[in-house]
N, C-alpha and C positions, 0 to 999 in steps of 0.2 A: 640689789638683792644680797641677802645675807646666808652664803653656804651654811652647811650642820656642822664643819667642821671649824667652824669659828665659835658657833653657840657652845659646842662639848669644852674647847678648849674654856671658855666663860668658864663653867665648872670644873673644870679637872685640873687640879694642883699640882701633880706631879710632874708636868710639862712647864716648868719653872717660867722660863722665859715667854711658851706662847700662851698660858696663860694670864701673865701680867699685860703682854700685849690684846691679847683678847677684851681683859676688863679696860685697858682704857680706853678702847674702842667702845664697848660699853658704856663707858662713862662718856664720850662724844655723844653715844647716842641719847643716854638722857638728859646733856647739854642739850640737845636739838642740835647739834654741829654736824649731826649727818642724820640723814630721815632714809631708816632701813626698810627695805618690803621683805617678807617670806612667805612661804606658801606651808599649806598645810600639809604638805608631803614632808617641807624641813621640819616641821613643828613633828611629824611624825619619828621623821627619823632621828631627831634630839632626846623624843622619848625614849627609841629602840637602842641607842648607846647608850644613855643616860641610865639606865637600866641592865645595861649590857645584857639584854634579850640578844644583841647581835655579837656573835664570834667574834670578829675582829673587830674589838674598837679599844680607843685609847684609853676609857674608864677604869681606870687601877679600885676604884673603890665603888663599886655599882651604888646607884640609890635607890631605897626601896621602892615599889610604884607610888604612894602613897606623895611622895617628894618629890618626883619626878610628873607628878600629877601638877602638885600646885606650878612646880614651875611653867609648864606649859599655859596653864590658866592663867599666871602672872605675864606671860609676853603674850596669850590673845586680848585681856583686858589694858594693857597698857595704852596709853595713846601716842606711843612714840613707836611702836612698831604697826607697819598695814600690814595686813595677811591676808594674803589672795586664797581661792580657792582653785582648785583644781577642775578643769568640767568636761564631760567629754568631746569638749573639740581640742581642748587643750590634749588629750591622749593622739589624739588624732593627730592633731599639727607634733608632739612627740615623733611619733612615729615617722613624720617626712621627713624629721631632722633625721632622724638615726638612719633614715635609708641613705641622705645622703651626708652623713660625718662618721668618722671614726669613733663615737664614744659611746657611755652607757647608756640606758635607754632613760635610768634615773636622773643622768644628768642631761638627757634631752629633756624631759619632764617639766625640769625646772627653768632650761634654756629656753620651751614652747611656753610658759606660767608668763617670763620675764616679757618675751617677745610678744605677746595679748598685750599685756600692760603698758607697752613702749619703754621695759627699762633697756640698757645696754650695758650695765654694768655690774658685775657679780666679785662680791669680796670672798673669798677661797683660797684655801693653799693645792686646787686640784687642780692640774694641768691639763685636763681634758675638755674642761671650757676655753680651753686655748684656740681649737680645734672648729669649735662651733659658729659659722657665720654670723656677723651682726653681735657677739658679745664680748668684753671686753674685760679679762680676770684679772683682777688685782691681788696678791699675794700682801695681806696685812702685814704676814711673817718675813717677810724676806728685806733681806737688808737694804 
């Protein structure tokens, strides 16, 4: 699974170094050198940075909706990315994570998307999937 905070970095220039690593991560994935899943909660929140609808995010140069539009249509049409969907058992098994881990509810969300699916491994620089039984975070960025 592919966190948001790897996709933003894909776009956002000003993060010199993790965006050159993001794109050629990127570029592995449309070698097929690594076959990505994400869910459309990341798809979601790629548009709400990407837009900087959301306060905090690393977006120095918002793009219009419009932009931010295609992009999102450009990674559900692709055939190198799978995008899960979100359903409500998946909210459900959410929620047993968070009763028993320390973290977001968002990033149980994703932990319960992964764990339907049988993946175990999520590319992120978020430390709170550290936390979550059964996942396994890989930091693209880190040395």
């Amino acid at each position: 699974m592919i966190d948001t905070n790897l996709l933003v970095y894909m776009f956002e220039e000003s993060y010199e170094l993790r965006h050159e690593l993001a794109y050629e991560f990127l570029e592995d994935i449309m070698n097929c050198t690594i076959n990505p899943a994400i869910s459309i909660q990341i798809l979601s929140e790629l548009f709400v940075n990407l837009t900087a609808e959301k306060k905090k995010t690393v977006v120095t140069n918002a793009l219009d909706v419009e932009s931010a539009e295609a992009i999102i249509k450009d990674i559900f049409t692709t055939p190198h990315f799978t995008v899960f969907e979100v359903k409500p058992s998946t909210i459900i098994n959410a929620i047993k994570i968070k009763k028993s881990e320390n973290a977001s509810y968002w990033d149980c969300l994703i932990a319960a998307t992964m764990k339907e699916h049988g993946i175990t491994t999520i590319y992120t620089e978020d430390k709170s999937f550290e936390k979550i039984e059964g996942i396994k975070a890989i930091n693209p960025f880190a040395n």
